[in-house]
N, C-alpha and C positions, 0 to 999 in steps of 0.2 A: 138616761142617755140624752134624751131631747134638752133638757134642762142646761146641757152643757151642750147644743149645738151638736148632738153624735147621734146623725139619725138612721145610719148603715154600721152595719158588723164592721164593713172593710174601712171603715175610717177607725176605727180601733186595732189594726193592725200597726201600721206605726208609732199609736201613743203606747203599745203593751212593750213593742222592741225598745223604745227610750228604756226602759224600766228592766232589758232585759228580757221578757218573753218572746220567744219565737215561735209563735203559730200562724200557721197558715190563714188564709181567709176563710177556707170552710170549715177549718175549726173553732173562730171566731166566732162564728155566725151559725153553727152549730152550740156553740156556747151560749151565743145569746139569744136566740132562737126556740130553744129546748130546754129541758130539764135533765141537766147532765148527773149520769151517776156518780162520777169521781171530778176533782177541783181540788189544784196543788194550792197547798197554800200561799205560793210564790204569786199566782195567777189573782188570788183571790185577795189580796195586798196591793197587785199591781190597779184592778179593778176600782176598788176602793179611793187607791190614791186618784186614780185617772176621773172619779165620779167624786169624788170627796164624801163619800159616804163611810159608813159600819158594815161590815158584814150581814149583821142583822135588818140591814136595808136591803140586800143583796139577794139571803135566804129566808124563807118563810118557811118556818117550822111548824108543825101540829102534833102533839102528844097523842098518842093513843092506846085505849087498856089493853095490857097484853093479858088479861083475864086472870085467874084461878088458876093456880100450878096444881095438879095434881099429886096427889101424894099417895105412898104406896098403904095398899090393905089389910086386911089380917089372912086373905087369899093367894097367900106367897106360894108358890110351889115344895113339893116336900124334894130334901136332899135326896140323892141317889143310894141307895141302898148298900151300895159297894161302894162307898165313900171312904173306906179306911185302907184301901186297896192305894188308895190315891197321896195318902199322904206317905211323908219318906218315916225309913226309918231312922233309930238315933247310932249316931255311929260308936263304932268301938272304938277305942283308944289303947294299942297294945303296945309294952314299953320295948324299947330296941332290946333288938336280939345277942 
């Protein structure tokens, strides 16, 4: 932002509106201020264009192992004894009377 003379949140309120975005000042500035959870892509375009940058200038990403999935054992539970109780039976089929 300094790069481009934008050294307050609230001066990015009316280059975001040129472009179409309507937020407020302390959404801005909550924007830029923080690590926001969610970002429209509308907002993150508007950004770009207004900084002349990449999104990948904007977000810094970090990979990280999601480990070793588990997988099931040979210590499955045994089925319920009254198992057949459960399943239907087959139907008859009886010709008209």
């Amino acid at each position: 932002m300094a790069q481009h003379q934008i050294f307050t949140a609230t001066e990015l309120v009316p280059l975001l509106r040129e472009r179409g975005i309507a937020l407020s000042a302390s959404q801005v500035h909550r924007l830029v201020s923080g690590t926001p959870e969610r970002l429209s892509l509308q907002v993150m375009a508007a950004l770009c264009d207004i900084l002349s940058c990449t999104p990948a200038d904007l977000v810094a990403t970090t990979a990280e192992n999601a480990g070793v999935r588990k997988t099931a054992t040979g210590n499955l539970p045994a089925p319920p004894a009254n198992v057949a109780k459960l399943r239907p039976r087959a139907a008859r089929i009886l010709p008209d009377a």
